[in-house]
Backbone as a printed PyTorch tensor [residue, N CA C, xyz], in Angstrom:
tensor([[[-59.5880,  41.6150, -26.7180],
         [-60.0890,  40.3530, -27.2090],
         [-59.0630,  39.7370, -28.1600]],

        [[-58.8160,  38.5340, -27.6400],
         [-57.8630,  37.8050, -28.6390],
         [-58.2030,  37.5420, -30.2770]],

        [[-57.6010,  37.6750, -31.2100],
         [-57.8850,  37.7860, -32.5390],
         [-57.9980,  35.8400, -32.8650]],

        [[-59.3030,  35.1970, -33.2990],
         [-59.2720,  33.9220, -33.9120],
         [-58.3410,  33.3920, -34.5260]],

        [[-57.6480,  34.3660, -35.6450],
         [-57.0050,  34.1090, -36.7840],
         [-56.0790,  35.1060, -37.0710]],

        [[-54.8160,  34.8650, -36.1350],
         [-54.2310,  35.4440, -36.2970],
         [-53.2260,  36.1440, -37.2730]],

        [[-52.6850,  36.8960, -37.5330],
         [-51.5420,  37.0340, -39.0630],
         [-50.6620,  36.2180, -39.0450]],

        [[-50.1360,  35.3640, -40.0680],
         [-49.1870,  34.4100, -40.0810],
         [-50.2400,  33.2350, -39.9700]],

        [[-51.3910,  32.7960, -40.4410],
         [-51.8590,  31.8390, -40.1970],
         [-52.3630,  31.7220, -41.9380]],

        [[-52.7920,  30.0510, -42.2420],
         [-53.4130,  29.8470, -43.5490],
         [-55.2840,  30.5240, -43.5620]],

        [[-55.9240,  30.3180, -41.9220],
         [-57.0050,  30.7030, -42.3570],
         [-57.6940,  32.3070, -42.2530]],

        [[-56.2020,  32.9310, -41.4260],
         [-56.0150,  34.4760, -41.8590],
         [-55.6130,  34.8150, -43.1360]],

        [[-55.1150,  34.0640, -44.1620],
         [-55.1080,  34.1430, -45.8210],
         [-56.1540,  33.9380, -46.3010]],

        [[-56.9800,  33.0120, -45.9160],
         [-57.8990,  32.8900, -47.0930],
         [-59.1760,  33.4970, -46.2140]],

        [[-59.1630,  34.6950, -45.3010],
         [-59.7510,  35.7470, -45.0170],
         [-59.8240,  36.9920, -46.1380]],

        [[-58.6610,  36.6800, -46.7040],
         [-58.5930,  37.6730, -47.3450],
         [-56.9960,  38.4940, -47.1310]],

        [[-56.0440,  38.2380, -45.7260],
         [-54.8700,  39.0220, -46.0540],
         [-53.8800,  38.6260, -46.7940]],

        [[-53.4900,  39.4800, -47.2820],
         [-52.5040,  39.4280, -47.9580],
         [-50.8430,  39.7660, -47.5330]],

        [[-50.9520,  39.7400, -46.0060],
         [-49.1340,  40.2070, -45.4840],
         [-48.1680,  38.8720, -46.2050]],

        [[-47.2410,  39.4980, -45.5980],
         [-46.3450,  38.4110, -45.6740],
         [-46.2910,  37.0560, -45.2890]],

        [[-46.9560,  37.3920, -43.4030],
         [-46.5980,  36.2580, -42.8830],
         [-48.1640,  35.2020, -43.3730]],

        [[-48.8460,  35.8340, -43.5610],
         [-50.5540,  34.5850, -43.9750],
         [-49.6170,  34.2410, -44.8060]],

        [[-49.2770,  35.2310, -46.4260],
         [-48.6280,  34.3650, -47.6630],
         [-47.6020,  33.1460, -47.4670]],

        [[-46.9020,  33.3990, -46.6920],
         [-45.6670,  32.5470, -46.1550],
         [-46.2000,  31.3070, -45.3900]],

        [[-46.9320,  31.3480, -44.4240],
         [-47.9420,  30.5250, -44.0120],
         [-48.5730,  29.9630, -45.0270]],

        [[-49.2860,  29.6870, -45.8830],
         [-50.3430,  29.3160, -47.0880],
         [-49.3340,  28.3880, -48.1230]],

        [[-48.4330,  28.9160, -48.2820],
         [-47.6550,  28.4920, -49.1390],
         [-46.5620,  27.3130, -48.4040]],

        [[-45.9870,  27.2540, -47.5700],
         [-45.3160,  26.1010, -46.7550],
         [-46.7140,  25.4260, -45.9430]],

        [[-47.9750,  25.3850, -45.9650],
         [-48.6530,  24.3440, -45.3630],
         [-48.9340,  23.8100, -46.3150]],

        [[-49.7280,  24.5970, -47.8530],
         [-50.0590,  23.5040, -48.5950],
         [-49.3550,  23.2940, -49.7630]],

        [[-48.0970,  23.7200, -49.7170],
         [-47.2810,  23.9600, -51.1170],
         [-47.8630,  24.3810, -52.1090]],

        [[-48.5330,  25.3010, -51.6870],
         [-49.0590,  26.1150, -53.3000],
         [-49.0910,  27.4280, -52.9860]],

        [[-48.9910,  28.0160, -54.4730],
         [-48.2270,  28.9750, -54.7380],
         [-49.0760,  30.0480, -55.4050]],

        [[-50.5090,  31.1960, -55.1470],
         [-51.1900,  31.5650, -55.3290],
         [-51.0660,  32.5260, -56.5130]],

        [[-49.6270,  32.5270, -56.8470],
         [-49.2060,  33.0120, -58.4010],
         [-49.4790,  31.9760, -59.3110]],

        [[-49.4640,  31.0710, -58.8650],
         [-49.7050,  29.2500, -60.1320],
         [-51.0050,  28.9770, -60.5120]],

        [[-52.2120,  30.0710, -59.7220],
         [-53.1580,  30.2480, -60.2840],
         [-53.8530,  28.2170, -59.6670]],

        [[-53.3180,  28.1150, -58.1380],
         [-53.9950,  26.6290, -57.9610],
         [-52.9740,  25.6610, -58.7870]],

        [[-51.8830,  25.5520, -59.1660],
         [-50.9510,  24.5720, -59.1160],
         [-49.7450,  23.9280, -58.0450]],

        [[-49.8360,  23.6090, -58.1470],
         [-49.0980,  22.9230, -56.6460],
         [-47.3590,  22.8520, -56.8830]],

        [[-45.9170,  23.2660, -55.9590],
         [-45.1800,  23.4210, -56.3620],
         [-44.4400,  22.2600, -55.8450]],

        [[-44.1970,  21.2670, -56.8700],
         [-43.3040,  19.9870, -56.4850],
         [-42.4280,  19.8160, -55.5640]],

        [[-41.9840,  19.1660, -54.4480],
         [-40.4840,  19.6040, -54.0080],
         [-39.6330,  18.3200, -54.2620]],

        [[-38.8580,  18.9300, -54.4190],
         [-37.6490,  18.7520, -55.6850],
         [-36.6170,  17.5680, -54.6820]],

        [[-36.2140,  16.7370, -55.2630],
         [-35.1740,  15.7400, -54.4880],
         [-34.0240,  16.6650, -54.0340]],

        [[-33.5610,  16.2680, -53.1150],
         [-32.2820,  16.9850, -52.6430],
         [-31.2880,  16.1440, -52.7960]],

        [[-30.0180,  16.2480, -53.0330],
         [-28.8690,  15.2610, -53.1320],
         [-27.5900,  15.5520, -52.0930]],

        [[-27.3710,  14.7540, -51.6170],
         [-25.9320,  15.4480, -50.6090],
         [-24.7750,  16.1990, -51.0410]],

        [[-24.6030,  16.9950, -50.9580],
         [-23.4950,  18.2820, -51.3050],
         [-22.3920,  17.9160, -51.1410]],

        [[-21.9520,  16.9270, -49.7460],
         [-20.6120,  16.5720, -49.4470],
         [-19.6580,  16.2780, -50.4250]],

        [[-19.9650,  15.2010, -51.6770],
         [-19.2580,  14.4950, -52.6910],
         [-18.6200,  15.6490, -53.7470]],

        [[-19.6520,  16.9640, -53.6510],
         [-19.5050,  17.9910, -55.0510],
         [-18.4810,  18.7580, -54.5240]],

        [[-18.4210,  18.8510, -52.6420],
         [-17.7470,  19.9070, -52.2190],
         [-16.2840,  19.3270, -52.7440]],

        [[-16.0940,  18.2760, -52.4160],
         [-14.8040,  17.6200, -52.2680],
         [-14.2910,  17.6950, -53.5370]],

        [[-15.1610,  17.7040, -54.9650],
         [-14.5890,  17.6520, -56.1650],
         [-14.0890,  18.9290, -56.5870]],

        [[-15.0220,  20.2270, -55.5840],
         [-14.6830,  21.7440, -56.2630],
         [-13.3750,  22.0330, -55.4030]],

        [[-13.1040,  21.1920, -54.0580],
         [-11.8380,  21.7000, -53.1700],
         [-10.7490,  20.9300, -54.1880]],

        [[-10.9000,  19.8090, -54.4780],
         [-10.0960,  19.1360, -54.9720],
         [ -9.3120,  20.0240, -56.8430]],

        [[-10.2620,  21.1820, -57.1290],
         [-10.1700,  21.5810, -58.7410],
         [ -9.3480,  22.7790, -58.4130]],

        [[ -9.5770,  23.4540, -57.0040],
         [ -9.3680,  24.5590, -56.9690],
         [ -7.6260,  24.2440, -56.3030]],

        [[ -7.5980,  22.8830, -55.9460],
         [ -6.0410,  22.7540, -55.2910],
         [ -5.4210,  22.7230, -56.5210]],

        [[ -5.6300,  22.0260, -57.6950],
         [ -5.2140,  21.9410, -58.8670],
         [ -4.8070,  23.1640, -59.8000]],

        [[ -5.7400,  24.0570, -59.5470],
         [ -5.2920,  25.5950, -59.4450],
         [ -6.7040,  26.2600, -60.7620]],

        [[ -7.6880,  25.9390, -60.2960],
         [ -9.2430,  26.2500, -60.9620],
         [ -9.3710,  27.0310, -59.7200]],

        [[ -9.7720,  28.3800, -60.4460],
         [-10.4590,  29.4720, -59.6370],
         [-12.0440,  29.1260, -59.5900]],

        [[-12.6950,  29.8410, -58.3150],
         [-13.9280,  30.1110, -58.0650],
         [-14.9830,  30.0880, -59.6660]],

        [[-14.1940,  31.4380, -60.3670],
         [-14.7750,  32.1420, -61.2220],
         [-14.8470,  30.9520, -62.1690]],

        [[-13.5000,  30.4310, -62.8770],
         [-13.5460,  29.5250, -63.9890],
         [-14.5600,  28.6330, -63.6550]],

        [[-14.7340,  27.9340, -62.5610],
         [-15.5820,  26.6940, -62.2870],
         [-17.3620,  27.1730, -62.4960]],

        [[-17.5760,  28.2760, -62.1250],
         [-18.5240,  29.4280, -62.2790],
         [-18.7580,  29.5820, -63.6520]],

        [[-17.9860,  29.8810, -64.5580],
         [-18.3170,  29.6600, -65.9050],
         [-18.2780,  28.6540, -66.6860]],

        [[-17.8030,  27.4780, -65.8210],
         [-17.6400,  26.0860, -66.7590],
         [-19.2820,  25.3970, -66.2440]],

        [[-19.8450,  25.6540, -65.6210],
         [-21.0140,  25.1430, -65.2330],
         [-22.1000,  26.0090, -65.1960]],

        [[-21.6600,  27.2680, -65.4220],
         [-23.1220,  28.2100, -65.5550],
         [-23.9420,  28.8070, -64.1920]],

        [[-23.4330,  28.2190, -62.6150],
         [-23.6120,  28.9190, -61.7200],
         [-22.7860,  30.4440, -61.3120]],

        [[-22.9420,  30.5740, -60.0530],
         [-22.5800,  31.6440, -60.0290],
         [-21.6780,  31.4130, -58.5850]],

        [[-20.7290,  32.2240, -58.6950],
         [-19.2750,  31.8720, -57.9720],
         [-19.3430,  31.5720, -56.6440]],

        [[-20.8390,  32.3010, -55.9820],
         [-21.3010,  32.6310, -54.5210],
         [-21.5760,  31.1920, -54.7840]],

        [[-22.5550,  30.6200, -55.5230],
         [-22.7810,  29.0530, -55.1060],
         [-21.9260,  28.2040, -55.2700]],

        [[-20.8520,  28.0440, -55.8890],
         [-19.3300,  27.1140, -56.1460],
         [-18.9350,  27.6410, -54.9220]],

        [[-18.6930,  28.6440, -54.0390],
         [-18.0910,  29.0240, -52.4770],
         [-18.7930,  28.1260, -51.5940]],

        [[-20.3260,  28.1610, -51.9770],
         [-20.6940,  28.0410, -50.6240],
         [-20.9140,  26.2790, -50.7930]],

        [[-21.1610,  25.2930, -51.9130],
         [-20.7400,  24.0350, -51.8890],
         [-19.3530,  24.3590, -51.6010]],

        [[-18.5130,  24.4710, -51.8810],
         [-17.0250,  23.9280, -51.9360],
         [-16.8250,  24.2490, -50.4600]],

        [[-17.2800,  25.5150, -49.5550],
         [-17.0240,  25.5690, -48.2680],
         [-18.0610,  24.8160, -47.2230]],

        [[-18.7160,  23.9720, -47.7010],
         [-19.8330,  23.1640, -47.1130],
         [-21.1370,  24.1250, -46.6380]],

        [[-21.0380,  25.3790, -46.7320],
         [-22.2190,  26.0150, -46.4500],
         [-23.2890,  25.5080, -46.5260]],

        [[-24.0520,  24.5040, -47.6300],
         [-24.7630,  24.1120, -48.1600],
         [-25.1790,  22.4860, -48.2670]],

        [[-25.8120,  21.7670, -47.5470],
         [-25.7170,  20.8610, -47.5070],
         [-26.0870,  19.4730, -48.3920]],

        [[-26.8450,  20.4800, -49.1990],
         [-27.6450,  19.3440, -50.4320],
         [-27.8090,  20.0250, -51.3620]],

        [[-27.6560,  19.8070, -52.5230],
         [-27.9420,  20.5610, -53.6270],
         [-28.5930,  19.5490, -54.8930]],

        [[-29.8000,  20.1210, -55.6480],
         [-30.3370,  19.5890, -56.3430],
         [-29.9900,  18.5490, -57.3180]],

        [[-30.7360,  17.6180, -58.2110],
         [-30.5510,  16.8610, -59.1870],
         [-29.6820,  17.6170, -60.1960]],

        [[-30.5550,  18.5440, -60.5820],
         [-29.7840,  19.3420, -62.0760],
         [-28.6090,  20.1130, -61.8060]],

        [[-27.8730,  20.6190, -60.7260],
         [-26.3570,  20.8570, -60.2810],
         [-25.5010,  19.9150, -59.8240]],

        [[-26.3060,  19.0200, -59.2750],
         [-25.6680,  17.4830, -59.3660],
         [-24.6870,  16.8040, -60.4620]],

        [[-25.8220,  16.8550, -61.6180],
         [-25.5370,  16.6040, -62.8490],
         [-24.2250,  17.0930, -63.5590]],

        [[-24.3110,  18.7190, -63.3430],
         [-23.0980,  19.8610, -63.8380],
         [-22.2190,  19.3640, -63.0430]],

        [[-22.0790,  19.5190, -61.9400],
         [-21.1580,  19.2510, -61.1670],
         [-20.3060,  18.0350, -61.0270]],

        [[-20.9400,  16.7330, -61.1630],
         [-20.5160,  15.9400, -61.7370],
         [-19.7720,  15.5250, -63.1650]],

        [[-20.0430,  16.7530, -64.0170],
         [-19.3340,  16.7390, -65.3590],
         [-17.7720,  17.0960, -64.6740]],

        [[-17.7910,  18.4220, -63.8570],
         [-16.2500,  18.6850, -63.8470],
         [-14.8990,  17.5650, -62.9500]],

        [[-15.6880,  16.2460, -62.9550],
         [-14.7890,  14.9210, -62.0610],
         [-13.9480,  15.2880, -63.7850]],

        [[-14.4080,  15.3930, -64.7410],
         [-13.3960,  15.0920, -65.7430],
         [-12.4550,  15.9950, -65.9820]],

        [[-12.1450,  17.1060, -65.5520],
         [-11.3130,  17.9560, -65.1980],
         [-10.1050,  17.4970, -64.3220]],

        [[-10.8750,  16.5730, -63.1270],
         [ -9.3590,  16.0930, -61.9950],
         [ -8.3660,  15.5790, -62.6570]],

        [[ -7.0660,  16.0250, -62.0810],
         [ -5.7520,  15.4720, -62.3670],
         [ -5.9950,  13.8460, -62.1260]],

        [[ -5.4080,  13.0330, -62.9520],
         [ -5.7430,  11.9340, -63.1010],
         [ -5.1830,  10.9980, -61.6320]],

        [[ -4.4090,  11.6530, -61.1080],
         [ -3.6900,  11.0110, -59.7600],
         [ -5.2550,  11.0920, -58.7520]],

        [[ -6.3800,  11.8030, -58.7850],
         [ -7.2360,  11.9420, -57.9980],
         [ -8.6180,  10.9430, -58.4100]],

        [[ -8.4020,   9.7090, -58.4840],
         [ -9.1220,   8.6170, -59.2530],
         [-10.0430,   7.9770, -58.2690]],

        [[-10.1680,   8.4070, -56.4640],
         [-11.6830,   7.7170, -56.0130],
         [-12.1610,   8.8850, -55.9560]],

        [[-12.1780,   9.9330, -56.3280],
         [-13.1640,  11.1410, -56.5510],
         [-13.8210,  11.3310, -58.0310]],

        [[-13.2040,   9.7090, -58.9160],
         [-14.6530,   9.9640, -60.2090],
         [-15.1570,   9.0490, -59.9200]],

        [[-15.4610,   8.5840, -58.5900],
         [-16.4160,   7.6350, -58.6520],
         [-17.6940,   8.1680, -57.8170]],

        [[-18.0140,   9.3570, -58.0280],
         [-18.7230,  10.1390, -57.6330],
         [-20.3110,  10.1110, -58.3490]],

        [[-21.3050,   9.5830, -57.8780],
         [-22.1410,  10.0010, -58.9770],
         [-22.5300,   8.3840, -59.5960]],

        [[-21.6420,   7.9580, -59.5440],
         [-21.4730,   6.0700, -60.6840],
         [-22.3140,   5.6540, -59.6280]]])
């Protein structure tokens, strides 16, 4: 006999399971997050990555390592790789922001890449 409600479904969660796939299910249908105790989890603007990649390829030709750029902004080196190698296609408001601080770093010969952001 075929199961109604199967695992991986929202109304096999609020049966009562608790796997992975109901949780995972429950949480991408209604964006909420059953740790928030019934608060709902915003989703967040995305911004295009392309402009940031070009500023971290452009720091690192200049001769800024992975790491330095990693500590001048407070991420972590895997995420300066994977913008700067386009892995990543959008990245949030608030790395936006950081990321946009280091246009003031470019060698001054590289002047339509601070118009990034304006």
């Amino acid at each position: 006999m075929r199961d109604a409600h199967p695992h991986g479904s929202r109304e096999r969660y609020e049966l009562g399971c608790t796997c992975d796939g109901c949780r995972l299910c429950m949480i991408l249908h209604t964006k909420h997050d059953p740790k928030l105790n019934g608060h709902f989890i915003p989703t967040p603007k995305r911004i295009d990555a392309e402009p940031y990649a070009r500023i971290i390829r452009e720091l690192l030709r200049s001769g800024w390592t992975m790491r330095k750029l990693a500590l001048r902004t407070g991420f972590s080196p895997v995420a300066i790789r994977n913008i700067a190698l386009s892995m990543t296609t959008w990245v949030y408001p608030d790395t936006a922001a950081e990321l946009t601080k280091l246009v003031e770093l470019l060698p001054s010969e590289r002047v339509e890449l601070r118009r990034v952001g304006a």
